[in-house]
C-alpha positions as protocol buffer text, in pm:
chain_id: "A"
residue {
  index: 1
  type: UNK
  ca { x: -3937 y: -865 z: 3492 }
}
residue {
  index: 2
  type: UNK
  ca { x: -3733 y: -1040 z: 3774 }
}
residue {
  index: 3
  type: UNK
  ca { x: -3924 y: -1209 z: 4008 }
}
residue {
  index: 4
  type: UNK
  ca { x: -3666 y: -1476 z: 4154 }
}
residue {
  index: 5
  type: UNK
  ca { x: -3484 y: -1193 z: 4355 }
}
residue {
  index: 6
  type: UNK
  ca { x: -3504 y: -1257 z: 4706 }
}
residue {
  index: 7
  type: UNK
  ca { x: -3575 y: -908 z: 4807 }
}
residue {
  index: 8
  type: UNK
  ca { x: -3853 y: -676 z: 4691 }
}
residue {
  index: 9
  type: UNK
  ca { x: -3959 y: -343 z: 4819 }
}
residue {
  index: 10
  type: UNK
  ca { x: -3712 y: -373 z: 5086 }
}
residue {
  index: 11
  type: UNK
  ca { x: -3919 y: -684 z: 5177 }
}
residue {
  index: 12
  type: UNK
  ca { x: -3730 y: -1039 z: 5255 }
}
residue {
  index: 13
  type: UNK
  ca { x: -3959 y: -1240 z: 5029 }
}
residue {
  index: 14
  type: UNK
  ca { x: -3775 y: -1551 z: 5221 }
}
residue {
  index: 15
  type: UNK
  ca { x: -3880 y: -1451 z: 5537 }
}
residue {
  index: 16
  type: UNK
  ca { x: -4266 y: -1370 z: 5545 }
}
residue {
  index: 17
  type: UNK
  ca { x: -4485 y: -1517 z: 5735 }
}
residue {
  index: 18
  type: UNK
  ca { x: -4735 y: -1804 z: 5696 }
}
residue {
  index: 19
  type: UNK
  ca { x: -5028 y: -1746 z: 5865 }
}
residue {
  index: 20
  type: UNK
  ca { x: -5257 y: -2049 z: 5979 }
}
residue {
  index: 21
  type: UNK
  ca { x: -5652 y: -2027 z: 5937 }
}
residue {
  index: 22
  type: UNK
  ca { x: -5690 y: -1994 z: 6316 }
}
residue {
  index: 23
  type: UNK
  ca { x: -5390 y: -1678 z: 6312 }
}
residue {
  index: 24
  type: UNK
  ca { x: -5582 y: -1546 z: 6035 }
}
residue {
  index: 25
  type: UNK
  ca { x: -5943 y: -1582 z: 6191 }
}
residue {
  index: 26
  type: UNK
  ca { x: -5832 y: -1425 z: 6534 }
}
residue {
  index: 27
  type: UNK
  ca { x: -5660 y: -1120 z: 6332 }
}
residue {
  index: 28
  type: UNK
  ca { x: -5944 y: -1054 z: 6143 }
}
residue {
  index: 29
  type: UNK
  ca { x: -6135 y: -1053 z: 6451 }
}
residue {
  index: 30
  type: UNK
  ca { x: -5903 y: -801 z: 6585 }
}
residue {
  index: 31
  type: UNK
  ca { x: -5891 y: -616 z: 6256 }
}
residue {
  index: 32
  type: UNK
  ca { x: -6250 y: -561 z: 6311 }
}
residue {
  index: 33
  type: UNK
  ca { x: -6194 y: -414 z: 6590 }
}
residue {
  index: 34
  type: UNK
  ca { x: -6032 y: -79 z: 6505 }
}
residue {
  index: 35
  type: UNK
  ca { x: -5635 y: -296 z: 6586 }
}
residue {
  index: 36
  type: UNK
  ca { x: -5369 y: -118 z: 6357 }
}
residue {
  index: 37
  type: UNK
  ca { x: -5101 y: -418 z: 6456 }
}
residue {
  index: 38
  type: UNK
  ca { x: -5326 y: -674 z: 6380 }
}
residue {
  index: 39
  type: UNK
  ca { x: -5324 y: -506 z: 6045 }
}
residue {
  index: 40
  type: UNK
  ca { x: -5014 y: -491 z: 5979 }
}
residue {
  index: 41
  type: UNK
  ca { x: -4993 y: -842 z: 6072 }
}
residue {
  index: 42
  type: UNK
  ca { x: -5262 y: -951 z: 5828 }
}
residue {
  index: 43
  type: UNK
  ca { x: -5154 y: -746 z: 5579 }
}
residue {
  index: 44
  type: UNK
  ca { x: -4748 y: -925 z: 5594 }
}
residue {
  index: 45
  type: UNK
  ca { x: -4884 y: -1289 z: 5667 }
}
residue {
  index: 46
  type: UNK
  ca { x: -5065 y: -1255 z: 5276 }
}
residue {
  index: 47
  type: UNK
  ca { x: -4762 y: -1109 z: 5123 }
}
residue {
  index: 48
  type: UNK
  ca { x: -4700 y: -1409 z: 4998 }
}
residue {
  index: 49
  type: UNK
  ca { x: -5068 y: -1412 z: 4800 }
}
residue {
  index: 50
  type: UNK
  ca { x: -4981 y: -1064 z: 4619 }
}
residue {
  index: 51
  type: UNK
  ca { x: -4583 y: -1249 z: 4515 }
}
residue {
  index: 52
  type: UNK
  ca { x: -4764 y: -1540 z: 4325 }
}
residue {
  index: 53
  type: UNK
  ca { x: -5023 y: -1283 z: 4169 }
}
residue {
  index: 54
  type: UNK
  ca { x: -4784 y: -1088 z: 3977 }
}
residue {
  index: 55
  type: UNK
  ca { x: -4590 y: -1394 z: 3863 }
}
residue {
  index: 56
  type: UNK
  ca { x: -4832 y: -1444 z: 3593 }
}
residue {
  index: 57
  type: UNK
  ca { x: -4748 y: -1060 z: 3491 }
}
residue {
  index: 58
  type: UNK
  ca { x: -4375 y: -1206 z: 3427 }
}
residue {
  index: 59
  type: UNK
  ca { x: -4355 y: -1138 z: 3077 }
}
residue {
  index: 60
  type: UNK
  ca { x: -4458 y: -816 z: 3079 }
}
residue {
  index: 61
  type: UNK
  ca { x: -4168 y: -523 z: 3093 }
}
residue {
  index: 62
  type: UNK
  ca { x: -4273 y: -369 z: 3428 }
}
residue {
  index: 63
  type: UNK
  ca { x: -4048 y: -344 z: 3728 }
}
residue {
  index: 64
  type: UNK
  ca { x: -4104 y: -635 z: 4003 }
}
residue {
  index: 65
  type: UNK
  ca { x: -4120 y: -366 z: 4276 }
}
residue {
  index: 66
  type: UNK
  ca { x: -4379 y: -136 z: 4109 }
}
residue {
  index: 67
  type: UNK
  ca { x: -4611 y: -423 z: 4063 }
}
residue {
  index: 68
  type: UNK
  ca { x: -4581 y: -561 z: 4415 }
}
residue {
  index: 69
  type: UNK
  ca { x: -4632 y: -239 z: 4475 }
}
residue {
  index: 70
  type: UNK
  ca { x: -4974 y: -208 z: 4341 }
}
residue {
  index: 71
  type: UNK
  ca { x: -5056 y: -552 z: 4419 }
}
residue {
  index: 72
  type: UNK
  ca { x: -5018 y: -452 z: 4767 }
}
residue {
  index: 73
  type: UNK
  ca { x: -5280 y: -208 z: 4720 }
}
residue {
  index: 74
  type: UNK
  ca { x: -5520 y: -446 z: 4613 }
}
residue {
  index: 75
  type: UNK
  ca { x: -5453 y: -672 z: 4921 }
}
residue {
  index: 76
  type: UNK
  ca { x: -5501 y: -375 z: 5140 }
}
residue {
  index: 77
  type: UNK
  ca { x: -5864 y: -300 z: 4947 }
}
residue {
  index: 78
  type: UNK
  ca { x: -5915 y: -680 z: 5004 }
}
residue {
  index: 79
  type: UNK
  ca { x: -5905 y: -653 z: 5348 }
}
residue {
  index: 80
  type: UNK
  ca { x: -6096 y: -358 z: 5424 }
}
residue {
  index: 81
  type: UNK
  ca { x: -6348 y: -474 z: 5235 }
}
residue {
  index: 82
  type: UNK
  ca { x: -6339 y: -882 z: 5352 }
}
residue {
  index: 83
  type: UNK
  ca { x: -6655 y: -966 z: 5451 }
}
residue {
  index: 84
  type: UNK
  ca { x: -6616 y: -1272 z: 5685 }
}
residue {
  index: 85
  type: UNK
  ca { x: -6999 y: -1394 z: 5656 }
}
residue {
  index: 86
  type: UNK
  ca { x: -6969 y: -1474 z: 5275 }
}
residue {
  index: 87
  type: UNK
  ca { x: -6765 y: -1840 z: 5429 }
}
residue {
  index: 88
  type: UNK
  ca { x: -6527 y: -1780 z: 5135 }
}
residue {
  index: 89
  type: UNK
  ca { x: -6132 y: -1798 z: 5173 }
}
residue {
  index: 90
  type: UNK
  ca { x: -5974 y: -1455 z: 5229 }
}
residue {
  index: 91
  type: UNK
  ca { x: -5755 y: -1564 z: 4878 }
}
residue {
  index: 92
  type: UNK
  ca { x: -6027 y: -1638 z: 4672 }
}
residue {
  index: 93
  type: UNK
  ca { x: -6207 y: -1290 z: 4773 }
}
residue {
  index: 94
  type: UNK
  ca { x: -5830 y: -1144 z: 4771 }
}
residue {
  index: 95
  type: UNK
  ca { x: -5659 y: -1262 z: 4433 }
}
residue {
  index: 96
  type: UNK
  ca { x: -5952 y: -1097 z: 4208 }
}
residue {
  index: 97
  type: UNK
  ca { x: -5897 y: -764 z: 4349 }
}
residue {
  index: 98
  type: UNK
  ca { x: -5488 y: -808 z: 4363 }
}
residue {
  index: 99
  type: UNK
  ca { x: -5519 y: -932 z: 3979 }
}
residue {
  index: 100
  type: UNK
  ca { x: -5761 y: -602 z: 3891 }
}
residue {
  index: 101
  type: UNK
  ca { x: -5556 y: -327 z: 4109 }
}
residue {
  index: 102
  type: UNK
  ca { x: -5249 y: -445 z: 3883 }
}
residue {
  index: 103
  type: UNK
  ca { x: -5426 y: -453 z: 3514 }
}
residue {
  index: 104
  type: UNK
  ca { x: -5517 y: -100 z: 3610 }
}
residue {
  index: 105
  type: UNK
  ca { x: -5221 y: -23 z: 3668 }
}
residue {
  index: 106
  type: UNK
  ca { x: -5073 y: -175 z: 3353 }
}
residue {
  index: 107
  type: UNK
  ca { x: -5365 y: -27 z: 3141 }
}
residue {
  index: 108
  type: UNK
  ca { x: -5319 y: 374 z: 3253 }
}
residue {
  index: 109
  type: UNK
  ca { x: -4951 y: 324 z: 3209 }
}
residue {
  index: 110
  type: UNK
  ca { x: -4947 y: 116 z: 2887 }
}
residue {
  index: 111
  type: UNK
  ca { x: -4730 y: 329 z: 2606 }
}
residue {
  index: 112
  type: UNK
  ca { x: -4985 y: 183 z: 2370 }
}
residue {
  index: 113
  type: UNK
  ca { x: -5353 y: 305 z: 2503 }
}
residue {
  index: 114
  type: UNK
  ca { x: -5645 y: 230 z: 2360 }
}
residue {
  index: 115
  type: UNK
  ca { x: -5813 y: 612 z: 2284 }
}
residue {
  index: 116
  type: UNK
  ca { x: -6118 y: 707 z: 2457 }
}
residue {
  index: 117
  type: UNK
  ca { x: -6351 y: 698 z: 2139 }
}
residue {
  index: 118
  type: UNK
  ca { x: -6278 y: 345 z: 2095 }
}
residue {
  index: 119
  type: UNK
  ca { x: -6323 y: 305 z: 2437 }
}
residue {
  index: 120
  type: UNK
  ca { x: -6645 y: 408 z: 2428 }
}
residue {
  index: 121
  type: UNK
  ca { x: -6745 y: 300 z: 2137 }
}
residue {
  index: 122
  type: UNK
  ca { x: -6684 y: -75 z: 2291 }
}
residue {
  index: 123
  type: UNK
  ca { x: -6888 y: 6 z: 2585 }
}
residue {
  index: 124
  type: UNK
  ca { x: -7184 y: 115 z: 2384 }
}
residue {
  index: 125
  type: UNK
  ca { x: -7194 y: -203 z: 2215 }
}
residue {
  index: 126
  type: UNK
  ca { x: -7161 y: -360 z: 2509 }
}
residue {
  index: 127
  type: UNK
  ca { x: -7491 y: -161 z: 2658 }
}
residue {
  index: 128
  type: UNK
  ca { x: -7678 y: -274 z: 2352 }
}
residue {
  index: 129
  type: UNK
  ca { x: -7597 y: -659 z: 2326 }
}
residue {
  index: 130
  type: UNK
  ca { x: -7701 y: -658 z: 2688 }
}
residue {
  index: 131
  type: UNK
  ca { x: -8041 y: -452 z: 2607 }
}
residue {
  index: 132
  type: UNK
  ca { x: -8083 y: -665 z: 2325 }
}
residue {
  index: 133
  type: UNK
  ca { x: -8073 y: -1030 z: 2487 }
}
residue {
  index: 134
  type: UNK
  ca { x: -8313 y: -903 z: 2769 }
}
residue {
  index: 135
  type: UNK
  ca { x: -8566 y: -775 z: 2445 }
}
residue {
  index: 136
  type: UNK
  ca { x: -8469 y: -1074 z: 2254 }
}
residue {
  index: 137
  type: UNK
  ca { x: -8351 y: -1389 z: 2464 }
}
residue {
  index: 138
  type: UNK
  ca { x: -8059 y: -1395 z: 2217 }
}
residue {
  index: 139
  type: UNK
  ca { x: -7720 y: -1314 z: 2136 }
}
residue {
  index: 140
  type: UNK
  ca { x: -7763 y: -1001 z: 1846 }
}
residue {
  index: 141
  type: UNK
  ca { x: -7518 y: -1007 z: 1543 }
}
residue {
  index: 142
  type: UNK
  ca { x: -7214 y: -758 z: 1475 }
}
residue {
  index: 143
  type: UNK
  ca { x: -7469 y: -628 z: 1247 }
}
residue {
  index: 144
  type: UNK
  ca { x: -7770 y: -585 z: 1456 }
}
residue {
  index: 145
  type: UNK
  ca { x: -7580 y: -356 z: 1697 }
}
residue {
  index: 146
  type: UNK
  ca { x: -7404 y: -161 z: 1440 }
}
residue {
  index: 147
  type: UNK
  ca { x: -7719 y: -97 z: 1273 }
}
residue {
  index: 148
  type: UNK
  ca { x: -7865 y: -6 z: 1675 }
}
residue {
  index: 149
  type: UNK
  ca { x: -7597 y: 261 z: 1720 }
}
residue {
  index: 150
  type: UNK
  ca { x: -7518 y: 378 z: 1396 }
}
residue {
  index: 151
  type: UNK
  ca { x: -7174 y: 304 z: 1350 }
}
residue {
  index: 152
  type: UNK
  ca { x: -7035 y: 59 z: 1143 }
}
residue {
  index: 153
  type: UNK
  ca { x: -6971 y: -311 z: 1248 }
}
residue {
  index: 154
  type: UNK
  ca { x: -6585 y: -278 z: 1143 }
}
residue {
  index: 155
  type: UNK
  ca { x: -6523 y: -45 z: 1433 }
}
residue {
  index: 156
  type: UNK
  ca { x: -6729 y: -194 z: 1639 }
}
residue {
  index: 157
  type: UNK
  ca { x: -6510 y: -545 z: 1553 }
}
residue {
  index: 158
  type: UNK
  ca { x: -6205 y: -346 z: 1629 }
}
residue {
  index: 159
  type: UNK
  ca { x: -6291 y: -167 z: 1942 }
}
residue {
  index: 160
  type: UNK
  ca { x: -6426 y: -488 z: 2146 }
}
residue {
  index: 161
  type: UNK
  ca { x: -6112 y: -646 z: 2053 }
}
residue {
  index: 162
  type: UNK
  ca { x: -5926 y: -356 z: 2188 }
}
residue {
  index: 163
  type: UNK
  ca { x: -6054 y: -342 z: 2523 }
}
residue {
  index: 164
  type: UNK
  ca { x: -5983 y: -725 z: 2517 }
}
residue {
  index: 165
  type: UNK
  ca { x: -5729 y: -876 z: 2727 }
}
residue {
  index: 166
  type: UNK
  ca { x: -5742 y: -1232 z: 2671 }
}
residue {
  index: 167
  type: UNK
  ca { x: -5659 y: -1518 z: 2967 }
}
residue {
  index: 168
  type: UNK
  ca { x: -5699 y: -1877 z: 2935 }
}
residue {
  index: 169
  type: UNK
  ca { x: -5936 y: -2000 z: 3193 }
}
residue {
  index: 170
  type: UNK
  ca { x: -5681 y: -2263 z: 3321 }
}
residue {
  index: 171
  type: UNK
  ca { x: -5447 y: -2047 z: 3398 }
}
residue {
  index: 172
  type: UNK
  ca { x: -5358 y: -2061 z: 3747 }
}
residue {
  index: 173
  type: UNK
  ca { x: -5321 y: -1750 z: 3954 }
}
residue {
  index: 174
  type: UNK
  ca { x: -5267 y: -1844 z: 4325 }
}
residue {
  index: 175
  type: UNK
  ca { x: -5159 y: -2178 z: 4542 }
}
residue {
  index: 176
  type: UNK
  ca { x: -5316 y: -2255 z: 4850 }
}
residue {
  index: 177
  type: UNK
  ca { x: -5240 y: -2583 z: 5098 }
}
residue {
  index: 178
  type: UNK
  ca { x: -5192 y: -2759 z: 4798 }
}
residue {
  index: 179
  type: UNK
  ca { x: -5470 y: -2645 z: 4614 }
}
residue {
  index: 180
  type: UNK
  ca { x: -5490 y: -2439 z: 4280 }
}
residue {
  index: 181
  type: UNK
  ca { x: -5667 y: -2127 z: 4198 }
}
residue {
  index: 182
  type: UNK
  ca { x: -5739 y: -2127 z: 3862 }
}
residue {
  index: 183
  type: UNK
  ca { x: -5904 y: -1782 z: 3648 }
}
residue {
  index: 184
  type: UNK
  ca { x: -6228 y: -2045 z: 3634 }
}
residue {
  index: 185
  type: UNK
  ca { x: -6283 y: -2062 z: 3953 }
}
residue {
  index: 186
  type: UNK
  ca { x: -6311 y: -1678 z: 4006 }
}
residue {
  index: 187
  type: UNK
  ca { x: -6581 y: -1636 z: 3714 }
}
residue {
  index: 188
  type: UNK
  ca { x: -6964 y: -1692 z: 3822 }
}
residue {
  index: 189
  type: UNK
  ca { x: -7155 y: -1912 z: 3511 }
}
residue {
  index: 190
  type: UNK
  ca { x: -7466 y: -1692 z: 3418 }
}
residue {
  index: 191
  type: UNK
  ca { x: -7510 y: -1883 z: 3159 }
}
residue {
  index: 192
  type: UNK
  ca { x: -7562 y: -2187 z: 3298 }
}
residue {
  index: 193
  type: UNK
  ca { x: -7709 y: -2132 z: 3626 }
}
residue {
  index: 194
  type: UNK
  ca { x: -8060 y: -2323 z: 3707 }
}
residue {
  index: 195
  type: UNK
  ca { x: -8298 y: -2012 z: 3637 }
}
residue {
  index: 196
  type: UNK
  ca { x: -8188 y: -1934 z: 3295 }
}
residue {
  index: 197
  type: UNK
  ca { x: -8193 y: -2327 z: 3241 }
}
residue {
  index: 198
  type: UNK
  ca { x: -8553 y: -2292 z: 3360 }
}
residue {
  index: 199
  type: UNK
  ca { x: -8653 y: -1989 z: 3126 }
}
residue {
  index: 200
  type: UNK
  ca { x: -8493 y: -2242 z: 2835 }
}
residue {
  index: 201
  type: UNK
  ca { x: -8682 y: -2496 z: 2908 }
}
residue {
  index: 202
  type: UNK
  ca { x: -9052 y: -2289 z: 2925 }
}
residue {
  index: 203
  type: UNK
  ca { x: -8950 y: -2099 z: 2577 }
}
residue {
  index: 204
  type: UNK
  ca { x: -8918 y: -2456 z: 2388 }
}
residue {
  index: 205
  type: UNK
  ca { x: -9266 y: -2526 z: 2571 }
}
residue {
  index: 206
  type: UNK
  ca { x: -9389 y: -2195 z: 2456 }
}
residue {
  index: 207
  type: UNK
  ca { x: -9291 y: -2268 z: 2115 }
}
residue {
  index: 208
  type: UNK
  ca { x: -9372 y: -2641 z: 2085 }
}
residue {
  index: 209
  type: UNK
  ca { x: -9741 y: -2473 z: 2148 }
}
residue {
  index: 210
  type: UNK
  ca { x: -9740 y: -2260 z: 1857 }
}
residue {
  index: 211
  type: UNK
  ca { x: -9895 y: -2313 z: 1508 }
}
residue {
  index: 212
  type: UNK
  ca { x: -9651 y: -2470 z: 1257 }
}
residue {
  index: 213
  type: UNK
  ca { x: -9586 y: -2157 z: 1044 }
}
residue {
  index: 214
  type: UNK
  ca { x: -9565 y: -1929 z: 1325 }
}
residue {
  index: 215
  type: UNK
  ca { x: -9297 y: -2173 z: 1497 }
}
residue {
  index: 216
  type: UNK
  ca { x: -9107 y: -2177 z: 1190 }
}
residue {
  index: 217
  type: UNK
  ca { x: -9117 y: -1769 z: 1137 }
}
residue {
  index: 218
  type: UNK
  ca { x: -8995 y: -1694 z: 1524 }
}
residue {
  index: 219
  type: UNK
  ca { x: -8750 y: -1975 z: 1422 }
}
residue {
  index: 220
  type: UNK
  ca { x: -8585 y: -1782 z: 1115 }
}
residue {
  index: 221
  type: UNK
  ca { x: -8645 y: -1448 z: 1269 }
}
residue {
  index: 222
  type: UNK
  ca { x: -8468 y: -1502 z: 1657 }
}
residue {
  index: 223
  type: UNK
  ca { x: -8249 y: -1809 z: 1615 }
}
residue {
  index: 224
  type: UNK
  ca { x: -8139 y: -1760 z: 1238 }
}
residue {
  index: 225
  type: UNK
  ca { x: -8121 y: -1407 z: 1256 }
}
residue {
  index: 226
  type: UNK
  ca { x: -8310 y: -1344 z: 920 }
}
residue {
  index: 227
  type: UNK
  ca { x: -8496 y: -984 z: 810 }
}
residue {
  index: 228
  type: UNK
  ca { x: -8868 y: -1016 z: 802 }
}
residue {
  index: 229
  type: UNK
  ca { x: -8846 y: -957 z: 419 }
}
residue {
  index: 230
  type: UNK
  ca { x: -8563 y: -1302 z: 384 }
}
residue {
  index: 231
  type: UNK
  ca { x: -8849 y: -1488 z: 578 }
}
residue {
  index: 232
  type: UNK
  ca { x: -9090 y: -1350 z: 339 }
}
residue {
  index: 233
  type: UNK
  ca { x: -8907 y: -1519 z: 49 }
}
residue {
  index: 234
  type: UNK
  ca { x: -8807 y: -1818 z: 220 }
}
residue {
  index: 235
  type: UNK
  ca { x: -9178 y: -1934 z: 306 }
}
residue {
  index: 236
  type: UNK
  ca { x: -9368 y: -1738 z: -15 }
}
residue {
  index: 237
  type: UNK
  ca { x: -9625 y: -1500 z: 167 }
}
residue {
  index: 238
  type: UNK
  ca { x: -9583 y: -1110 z: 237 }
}
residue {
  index: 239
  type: UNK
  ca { x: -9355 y: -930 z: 422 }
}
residue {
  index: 240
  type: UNK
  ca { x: -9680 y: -762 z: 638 }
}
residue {
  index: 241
  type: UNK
  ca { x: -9761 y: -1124 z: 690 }
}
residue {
  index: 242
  type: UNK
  ca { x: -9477 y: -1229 z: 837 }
}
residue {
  index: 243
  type: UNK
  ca { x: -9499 y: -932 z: 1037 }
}
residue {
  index: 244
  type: UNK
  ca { x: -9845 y: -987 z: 1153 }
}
residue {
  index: 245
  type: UNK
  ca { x: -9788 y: -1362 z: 1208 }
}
residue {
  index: 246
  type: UNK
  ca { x: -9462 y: -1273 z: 1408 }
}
residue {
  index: 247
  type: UNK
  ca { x: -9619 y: -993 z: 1642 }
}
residue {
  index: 248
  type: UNK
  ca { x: -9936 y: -1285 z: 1679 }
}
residue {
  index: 249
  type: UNK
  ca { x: -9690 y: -1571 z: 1779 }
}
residue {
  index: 250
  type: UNK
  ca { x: -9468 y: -1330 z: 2018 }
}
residue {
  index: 251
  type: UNK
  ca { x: -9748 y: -1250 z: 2198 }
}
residue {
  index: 252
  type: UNK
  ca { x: -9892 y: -1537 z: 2282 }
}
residue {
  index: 253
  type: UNK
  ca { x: -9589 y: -1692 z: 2388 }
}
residue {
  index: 254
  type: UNK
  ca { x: -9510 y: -1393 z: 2670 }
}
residue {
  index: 255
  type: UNK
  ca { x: -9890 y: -1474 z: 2741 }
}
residue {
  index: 256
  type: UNK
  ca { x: -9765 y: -1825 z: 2816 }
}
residue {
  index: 257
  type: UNK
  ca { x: -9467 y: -1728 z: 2972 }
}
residue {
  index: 258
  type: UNK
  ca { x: -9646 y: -1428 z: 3192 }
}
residue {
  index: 259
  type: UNK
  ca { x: -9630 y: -1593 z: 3598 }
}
């Protein structure tokens, strides 16, 4: 894909526009207003944004123009749907939707597609792990949700990976003033963020506060991923007693965690 030629879609790529933050701020304003040419305007001053989007689509075999195509699309939806009181940059709202209008694109007209059974199994599994973690407060095994939807775990190894598009984090997807926009900067951190650290810290206070053989069964069972009937073996009592001791220890500890 050529993406050093000067003219795309009929459009001087030499010649746009660089808008400053007060041109853009006064168009948007105008924009907001029902003003077609201020549009327009808006629209050709962030050409520019959708060029160094589909530069990291390079090595793929599509045509420059179709993709500046589509990623002209996406600026378009960016802009209807701006919303100036979030006190983001339009490009940071912008690039996600100019980077997802164009992996559409390349998806529906890949020559290799992934079918729609595998498709859904992937999003099944999907629905589960997330199901599962809220029941659980953990990640499930390959073999937890294959046993959940009744299909087996080598599919469901294959189909995630199909729907996968991998992208390193670093990777830099739009220049700004002097200042990179990198994939990691577009992705929010659930994982980290101060409530779940929170909910950490009162489930280790939850389970400091159980018994010693109840700590060490929810231990096996949730963070080792064991069966009730491995436990069993592993601490010499009954698989019922696990089960009773489990159920015990579980519910005292949503007691504890209960607001």
């Amino acid at each position: 894909m050529a993406l050093n030629k000067v003219e795309i879609c009929g459009v001087n790529t030499s010649k746009l526009p660089v808008l400053k933050a007060e041109e853009k701020e006064e168009l948007f304003k105008r924009i907001k207003e029902g003003d077609e040419q201020a549009r327009e305007l808006y629209i050709r001053g962030n050409l520019r944004l959708v060029l160094s989007v589909i530069r990291r689509f390079q090595n793929s075999n599509e045509n420059a123009d179709d993709l500046f195509q589509i990623g002209c699309i996406g600026l378009i939806k960016a802009i209807d749907n701006f919303d100036t009181t979030l006190q983001v940059k339009f490009s940071t709202y912008a690039v996600p939707m100019i980077i997802g209008e164009i992996r559409r694109y390349l998806r529906d007209n890949n020559s290799i597609r992934v079918s729609r059974s595998l498709r859904d199994i992937a999003y099944k599994a999907i629905y589960t792990r997330e199901n599962y973690m809220k029941q659980h407060l953990k990640e499930p095994t390959i073999t937890e949700i294959a046993e959940e939807i009744g299909i087996e775990k080598e599919m469901i190894v294959y189909a995630m990976d199909a729907i996968q598009n991998p992208v390193s984090l670093f990777e830099p997807v739009y220049t700004e003033g002097g200042d990179t926009l990198y994939v990691m900067d577009q992705i929010s951190d659930k994982k980290n963020k101060e409530e779940r650290w929170i909910e950490n810290l009162a489930l280790r206070e939850a389970m400091r506060r159980l018994a010693p053989r109840e700590k060490h069964i929810i231990e096996l069972r949730f963070y080792e991923g064991k069966t009730q009937m491995e436990v069993a073996q592993e601490i010499g009592i009954s698989q019922a007693q696990v089960s009773r001791l489990e159920k015990s220890a579980l519910k005292y500890m949503r007691n504890y965690l209960r607001p």
